[in-house]
C-alpha positions in Angstrom: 60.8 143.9 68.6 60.7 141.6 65.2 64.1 139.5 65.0 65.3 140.5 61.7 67.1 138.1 59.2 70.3 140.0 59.7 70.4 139.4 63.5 70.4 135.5 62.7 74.3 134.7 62.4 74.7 136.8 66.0 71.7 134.3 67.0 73.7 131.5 66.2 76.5 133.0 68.2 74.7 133.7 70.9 73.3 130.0 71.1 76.8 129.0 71.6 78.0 131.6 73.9 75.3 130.7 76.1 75.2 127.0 76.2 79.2 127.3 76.8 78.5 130.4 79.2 82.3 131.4 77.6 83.3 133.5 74.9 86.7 132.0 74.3 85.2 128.4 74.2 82.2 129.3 71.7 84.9 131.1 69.4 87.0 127.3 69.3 83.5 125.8 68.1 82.1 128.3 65.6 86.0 129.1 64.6 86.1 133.0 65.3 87.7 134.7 67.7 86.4 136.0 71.6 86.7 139.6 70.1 84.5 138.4 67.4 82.0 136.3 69.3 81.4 139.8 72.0 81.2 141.9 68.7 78.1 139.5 68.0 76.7 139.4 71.4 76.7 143.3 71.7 75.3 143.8 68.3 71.9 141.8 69.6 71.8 142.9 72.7 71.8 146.2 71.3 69.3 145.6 68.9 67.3 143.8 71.5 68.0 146.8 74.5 68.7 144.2 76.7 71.8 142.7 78.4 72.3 139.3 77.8 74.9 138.2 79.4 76.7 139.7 83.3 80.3 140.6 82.4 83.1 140.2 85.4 86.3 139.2 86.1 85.9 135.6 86.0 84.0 135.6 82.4 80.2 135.7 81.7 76.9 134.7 83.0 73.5 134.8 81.5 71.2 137.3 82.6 67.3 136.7 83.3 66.2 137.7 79.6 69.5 136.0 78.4 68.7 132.8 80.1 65.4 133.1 77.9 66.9 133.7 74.8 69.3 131.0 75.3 66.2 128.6 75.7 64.4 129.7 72.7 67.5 129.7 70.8 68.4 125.9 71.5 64.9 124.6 71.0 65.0 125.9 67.6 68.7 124.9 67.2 67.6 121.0 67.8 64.5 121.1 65.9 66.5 122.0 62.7 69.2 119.7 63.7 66.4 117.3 64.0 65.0 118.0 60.7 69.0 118.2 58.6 69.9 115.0 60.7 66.8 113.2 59.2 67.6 115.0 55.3 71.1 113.7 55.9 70.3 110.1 56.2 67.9 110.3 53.0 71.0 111.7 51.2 73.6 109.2 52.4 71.3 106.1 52.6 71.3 105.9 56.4 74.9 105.6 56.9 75.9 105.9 60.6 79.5 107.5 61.9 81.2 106.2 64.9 84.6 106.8 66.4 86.3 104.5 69.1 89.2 103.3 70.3 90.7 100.5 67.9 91.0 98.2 71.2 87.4 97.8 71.4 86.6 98.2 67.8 89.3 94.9 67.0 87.9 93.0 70.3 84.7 93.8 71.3 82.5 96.0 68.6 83.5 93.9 65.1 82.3 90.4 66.6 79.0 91.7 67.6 78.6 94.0 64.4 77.2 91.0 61.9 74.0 90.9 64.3 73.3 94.3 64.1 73.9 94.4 60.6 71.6 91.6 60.3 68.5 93.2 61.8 69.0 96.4 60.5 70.4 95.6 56.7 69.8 99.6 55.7 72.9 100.7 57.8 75.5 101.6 56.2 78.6 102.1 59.2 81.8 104.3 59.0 84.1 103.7 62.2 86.9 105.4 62.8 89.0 104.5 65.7 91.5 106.5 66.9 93.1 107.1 70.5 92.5 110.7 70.3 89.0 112.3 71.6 86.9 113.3 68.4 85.5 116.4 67.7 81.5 116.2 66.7 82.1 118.9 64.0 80.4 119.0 60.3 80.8 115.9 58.9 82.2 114.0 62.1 80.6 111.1 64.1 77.4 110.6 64.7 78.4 109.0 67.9 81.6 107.7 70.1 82.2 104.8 72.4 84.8 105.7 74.9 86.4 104.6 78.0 86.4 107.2 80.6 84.8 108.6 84.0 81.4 109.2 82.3 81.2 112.9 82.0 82.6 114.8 79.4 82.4 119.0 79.3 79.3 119.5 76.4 78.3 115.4 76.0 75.7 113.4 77.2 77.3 109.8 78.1 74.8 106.9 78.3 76.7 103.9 80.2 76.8 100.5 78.5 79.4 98.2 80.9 82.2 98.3 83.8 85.0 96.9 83.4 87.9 94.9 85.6 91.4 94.4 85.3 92.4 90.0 85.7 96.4 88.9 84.9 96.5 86.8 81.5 99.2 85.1 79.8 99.8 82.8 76.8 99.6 78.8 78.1 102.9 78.6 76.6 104.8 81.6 78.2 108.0 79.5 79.9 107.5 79.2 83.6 103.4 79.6 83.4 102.7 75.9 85.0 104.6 77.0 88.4 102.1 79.9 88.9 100.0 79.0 91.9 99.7 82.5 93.5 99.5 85.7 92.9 103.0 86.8 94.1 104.7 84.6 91.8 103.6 86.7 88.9 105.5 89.4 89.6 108.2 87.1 88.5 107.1 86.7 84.8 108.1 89.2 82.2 105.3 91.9 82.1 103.3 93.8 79.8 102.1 97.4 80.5 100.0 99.9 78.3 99.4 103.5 78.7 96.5 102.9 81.3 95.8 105.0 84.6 95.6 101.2 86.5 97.9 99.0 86.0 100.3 96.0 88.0 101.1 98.4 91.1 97.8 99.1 91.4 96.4 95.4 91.0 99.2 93.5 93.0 98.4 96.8 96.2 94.7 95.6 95.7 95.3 91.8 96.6 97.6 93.2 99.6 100.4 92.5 97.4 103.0 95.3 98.7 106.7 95.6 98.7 107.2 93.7 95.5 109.9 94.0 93.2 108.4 94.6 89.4 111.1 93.9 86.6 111.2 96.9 83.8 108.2 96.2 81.6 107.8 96.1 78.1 105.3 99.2 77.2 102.9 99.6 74.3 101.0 102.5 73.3 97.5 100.3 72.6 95.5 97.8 74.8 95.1 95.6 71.1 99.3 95.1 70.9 99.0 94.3 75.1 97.0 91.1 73.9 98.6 90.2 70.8 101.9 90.1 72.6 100.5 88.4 75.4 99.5 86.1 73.1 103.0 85.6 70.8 104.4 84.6 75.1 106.5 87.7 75.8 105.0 88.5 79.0 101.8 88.8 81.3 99.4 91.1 80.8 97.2 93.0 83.1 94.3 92.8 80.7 90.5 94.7 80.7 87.6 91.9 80.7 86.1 92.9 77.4 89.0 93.4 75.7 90.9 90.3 76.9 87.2 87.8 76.5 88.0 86.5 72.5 91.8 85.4 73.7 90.5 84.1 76.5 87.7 82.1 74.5 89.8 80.7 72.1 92.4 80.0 74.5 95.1 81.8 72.9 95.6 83.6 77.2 94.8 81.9 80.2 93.5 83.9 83.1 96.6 83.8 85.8 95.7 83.4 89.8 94.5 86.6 91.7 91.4 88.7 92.0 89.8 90.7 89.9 90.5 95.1 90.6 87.0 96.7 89.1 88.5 99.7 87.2 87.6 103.3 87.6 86.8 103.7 84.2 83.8 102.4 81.8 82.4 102.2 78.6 79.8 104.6 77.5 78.1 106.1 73.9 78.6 109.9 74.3 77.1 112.6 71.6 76.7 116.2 71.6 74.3 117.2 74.8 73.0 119.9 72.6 72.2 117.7 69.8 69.2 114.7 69.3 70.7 111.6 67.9 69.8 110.6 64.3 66.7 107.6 64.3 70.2 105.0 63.5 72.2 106.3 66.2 69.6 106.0 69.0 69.0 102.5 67.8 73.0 101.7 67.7 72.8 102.9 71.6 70.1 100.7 72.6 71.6 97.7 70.7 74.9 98.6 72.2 73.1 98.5 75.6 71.9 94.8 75.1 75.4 93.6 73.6 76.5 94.7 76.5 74.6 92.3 78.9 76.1 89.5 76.7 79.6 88.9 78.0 80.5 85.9 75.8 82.3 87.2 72.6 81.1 85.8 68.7 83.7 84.0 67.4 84.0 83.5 64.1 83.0 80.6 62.0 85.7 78.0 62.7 87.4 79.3 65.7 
C-alpha cells in the first residue's frame, strides 16, 4: 500500500508508541490522551491490514511488521531532526541550551566556560540550572549535565567524572586546630544537604560506628553547603568537584579521614531518540576533557 499524507500525524504517533512500547507514556510526550494515541494506532493498522502492536493485560508489545515500522519510522524521525536541528542553529546563530544543577554550574562549569568560549567564539550558551529533571520538549535544552546513576528511562548518558565525598571546614571554624582524627569531627557543628550519602554514611565507611551526630543544620543546595562552610558555621561533607575552588583558594580546608567514592556521577544526557546538534556533540567532547583536569580556573586575582 502507498502511505498517504493523511496517515502521517498517526505515523508520528506511532513512532512514539513504539519507542515507549506504552500508550499512556507516548500520550504524556505528544500531549493526548491513551484513548487518543490507540484511536491513532488502530486507524494505521487498519489502513495498513496489519497488527502493530500485541495487546494484553500488562500493556503493549510490538509485533514482527510493527517492530519494522517502528524502525523506518525513527530513521526518518532523526534524519528530519537532523536536518531542523542544523536550520535551527542557522536561525539562532548557533546558540546552545543546557540545564544543570546550579551547584555545578556556580563551581565547576562557569570557571571552565571562558576556554570554551575562547575556541569556539560562534557559541552563543543559554544555561538554565534548576534542581528539577528537565524535560527535552520544543524549545528546551539541547543537553543536561546531571548527577545521577547513569541511566535515565528515554536518554542516552555519556559519563564525564566520579565523584567522592572528603569533610571540609573553614580554617577559622572555632575548635578546627584540635582536629587530628576523624572521630573528633563528629564534634563540630555539621552541615547536611539533601544528598542520598551523607555523614552516617562517611563516618560507617572509615569504621566510624556508634557515634553521636548533633542535629545538623540542612540546606536544600550543595552551593549554600559550601558558602556556609565557608562563613564557619559548620563542617561540611563536601563532593570533590564541587568543594575544589574553596579548597584552592583556601576559603575550606580538607578535615582528617578518607575519602567515600559516591554512588553517583556526572554525565551529559540527551534524548536517545534524538542526534545532538554539531555544538552540542562538541560541548560533550570538551566536557569530557575538562573533566580530566581536576584543578579549577580561578579567576584573575584570586
Amino acid at each position: 500500500m502507498s502511505l498517504r499524507p493523511s496517515l502521517l500525524p498517526a505515523l508520528g504517533v506511532f513512532a512514539a508508541a513504539a519507542r515507549h512500547q506504552n500508550f499512556a507514556h507516548a500520550a504524556e510526550e505528544l500531549h493526548l490522551t491513551a484513548s487518543a494515541v490507540s484511536h491513532h494506532v488502530r486507524k494505521l493498522e487498519t489502513s495498513m491490514g496489519v497488527s502493530l502492536f500485541q495487546r494484553h493485560a500488562r500493556g503493549v508489545t510490538l509485533t514482527g511488521e510493527g517492530r519494522l515500522l517502528a524502525d523506518a519510522a525513527a530513521a526518518a524521525v532523526t534524519d528530519l531532526e537532523a536536518v531542523a536541528a542544523s536550520l535551527g542553529n542557522t536561525r539562532d546563530g548557533g546558540r546552545l541550551r543546557i540545564n544543570t544543577l546550579h551547584s555545578f554550574a556556580y563551581c565547576w562549569l562557569l570557571p571552565r566556560l571562558p576556554r570554551f568560549l575562547a575556541a569556539h567564539p560562534q557559541v552563543r550558551l543559554s544555561i538554565d540550572a534548576e534542581s528539577a529533571l528537565t524535560r527535552f520538549d520544543e524549545g528546551g535544552p539541547d543537553l543536561a549535565i546531571r548527577h545521577g546513576p547513569g541511566h535515565w528511562q528515554g536518554l542516552r548518558a555519556h559519563h564525564l567524572m566520579d565523584d567522592e565525598l572528603f569533610p571540609v571546614a573553614s580554617p577559622a571554624l572555632p575548635g578546627i586546630e584540635a582536629i587530628a582524627e576523624p572521630r573528633q569531627i563528629a564534634a563540630l557543628p555539621l552541615l547536611s544537604d539533601n544528598a542520598l550519602q551523607g555523614w552516617r554514611d562517611w563516618f560507617r565507611a572509615g569504621g566510624l560506628r556508634g557515634l553521636r551526630l548533633p542535629d545538623m543544620h540542612l540546606f536544600s543546595d550543595s552551593t549554600d553547603v559550601m558558602r556556609a562552610a565557608v562563613y564557619g558555621i559548620g563542617a561540611a561533607l563536601a563532593r570533590k568537584h564541587i568543594a575544589m575552588p574553596y579548597l584552592q583558594r583556601y576559603e575550606l580546608v580538607r578535615l582528617p579521614g578518607h575519602s567515600l567514592k559516591t554512588r553517583f556521577a556526572y554525565y551529559a544526557v540527551h534524548p536517545a531518540h534524538r542526534p545532538l546538534t554539531a555544538n552540542a556533540a562538541m560541548f560533550v567532547d570538551w566536557l569530557k576533557r575538562e573533566a580530566q583536569d581536576e584543578n579549577t580556573p580561578l579567576p584573575p586575582g584570586a
